[in-house]
C-alpha positions, -999 to +999 in steps of 0.1 A: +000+000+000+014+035-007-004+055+024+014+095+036+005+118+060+016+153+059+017+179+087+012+154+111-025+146+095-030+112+084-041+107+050-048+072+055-058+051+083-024+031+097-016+012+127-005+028+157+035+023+171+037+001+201+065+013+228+078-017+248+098-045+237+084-067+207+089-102+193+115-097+165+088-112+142+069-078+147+098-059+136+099-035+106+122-053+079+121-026+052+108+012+048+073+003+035+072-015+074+089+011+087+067+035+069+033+020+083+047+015+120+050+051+131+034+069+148+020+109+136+052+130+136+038+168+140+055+195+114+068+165+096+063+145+067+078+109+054+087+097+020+101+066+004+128+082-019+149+050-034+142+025-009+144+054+018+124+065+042+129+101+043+114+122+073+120+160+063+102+194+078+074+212+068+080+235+040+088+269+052+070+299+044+092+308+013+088+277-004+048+273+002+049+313-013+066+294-046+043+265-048+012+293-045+027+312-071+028+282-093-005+273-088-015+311-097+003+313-128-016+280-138-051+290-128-062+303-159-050+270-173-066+248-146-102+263-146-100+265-191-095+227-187-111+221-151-075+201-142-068+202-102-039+219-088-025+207-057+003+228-038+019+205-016-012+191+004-020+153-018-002+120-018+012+103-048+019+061-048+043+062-079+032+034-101+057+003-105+075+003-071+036+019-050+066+039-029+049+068-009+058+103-018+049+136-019+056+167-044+056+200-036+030+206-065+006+182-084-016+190-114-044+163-123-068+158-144-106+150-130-108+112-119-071+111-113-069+073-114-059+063-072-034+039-061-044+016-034-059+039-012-063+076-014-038+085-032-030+100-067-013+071-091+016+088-105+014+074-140-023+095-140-007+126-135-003+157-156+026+174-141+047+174-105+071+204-094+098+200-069+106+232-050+147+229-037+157+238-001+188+235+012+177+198+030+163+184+001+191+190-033+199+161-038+168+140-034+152+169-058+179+178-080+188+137-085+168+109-070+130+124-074+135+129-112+142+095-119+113+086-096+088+106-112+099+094-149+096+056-135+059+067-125+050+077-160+045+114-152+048+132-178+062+161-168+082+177-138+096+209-133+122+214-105+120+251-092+156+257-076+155+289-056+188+272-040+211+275-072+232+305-078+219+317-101+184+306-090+167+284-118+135+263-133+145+232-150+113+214-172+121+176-176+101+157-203+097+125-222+101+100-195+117+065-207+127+039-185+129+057-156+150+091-167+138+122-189+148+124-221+138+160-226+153+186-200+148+229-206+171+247-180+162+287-175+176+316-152+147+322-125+131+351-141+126+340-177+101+321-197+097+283-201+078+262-222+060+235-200+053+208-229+020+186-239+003+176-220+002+207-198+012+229-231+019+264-214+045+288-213+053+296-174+068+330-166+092+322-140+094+358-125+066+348-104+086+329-077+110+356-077+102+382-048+097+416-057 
C-alpha cells in the first residue's frame, strides 16, 4: 500500500506504534514497514525516496509562497481545462514500485486514477514540481526525477531557488525511468511546460519583488 501523512495529518488510516519491547517477528524489515509503524510526527512529513524513508520538515514559508505562485500562474490553465492543482497538500503512490511520496506541487486531471488507497497514481498525473531547499538538493535535484519518470508522469519541473543563479528546469519525455527532454532557464525567464500541460510559465513569479 502506498499511504502518507503530511503535517502530522493522516491521510490514510495506519496502525498505531507500540512502545515496549516486541517479538523480532513484529519488527519492521524494510521502509514500507517502517513507513506504516510510526506513529503521527507533527511538522513532519515521510517519503520513500529509493528505498528510503525520508522524514524531512514542513515547507517553510518561502517555499509554500513558490508553490502558491505556481498554482497562480496556472489558474487560468486549470479552470480553461477544469485540471486540479495541488500545492503541496495530496499523496502520490508512484506506479511500479507503490513507494509513498509527496511533491511540492501536483496538477491532475478530474478522476485522477488512485493507487491503493487515497492516493493519486503517478502514472495519471499531468505534471509534479519539486521546489529545492537547502535539505532536500539532492533528493530533488537527482533521486525524485528519476522517480517521477519511473511513474510515467509526464512532466516535472524542478523550481531551484537554492542555485546561484536561482533556476527552473522542465524535464520531459520519461523513458525507462530518466527524462529524455530537460529545458534549464535563469529564475526570471520564460519556459515552455510541454504537452500535456502545453503552457508557457513566466518564471518571475517565484521571484520576490
Amino acid at each position: 500500500m502506498c499511504p502518507l501523512r503530511h503535517g502530522g495529518k493522516r491521510l490514510r488510516s495506519r496502525r498505531h506504534a507500540t512502545l515496549g519491547p516486541a517479538p523480532e517477528s513484529a519488527l519492521p524489515r524494510t521502509p514500507h514497514e517502517l513507513f506504516e509503524a510510526l506513529p503521527q510526527l507533527p511538522g513532519l512529513r515521510t517519503e520513500i525516496i529509493d528505498g528510503r524513508l525520508v522524514v524531512s520538515p514542513v515547507g517553510t514559508p518561502e517555499h509554500a509562497r513558490i508553490a502558491m505562485s505556481l498554482y497562480g500562474a496556472l489558474l487560468p490553465l486549470i479552470e480553461e481545462r477544469s485540471w486540479d492543482g495541488f500545492s503541496g497538500n495530496v499523496a502520490v503512490c508512484v506506479d511500479g514500485p507503490r513507494d509513498p511520496i509527496h511533491p511540492d506541487f501536483v496538477l491532475a486531471p478530474p478522476g485522477c486514477p488512485l493507487g491503493e488507497g487515497s492516493e493519486l497514481l503517478s502514472s495519471g498525473l499531468i505534471m509534479v514540481a519539486e521546489i529545492v531547499s537547502p535539505g532536500s538538493v539532492t533528493d530533488d535535484r537527482d533521486r525524485k526525477p528519476g522517480i517521477y519518470a519511473l511513474g510515467g508522469v509526464p512532466v516535472m519541473v524542478v523550481i531551484d531557488p537554492v542555485a546561484d543563479p536561482a533556476t527552473v528546469t522542465v524535464l520531459s519525455d520519461p523513458k525507462e525511468g530518466a527524462y529524455l527532454t530537460s529545458t534549464r532557464v535563469a529564475m526570471g525567464s520564460s519556459v515552455h511546460l510541454p504537452e500535456p500541460v502545453g503552457f508557457t510559465l513566466d518564471t518571475s513569479v517565484f521571484v520576490r519583488s
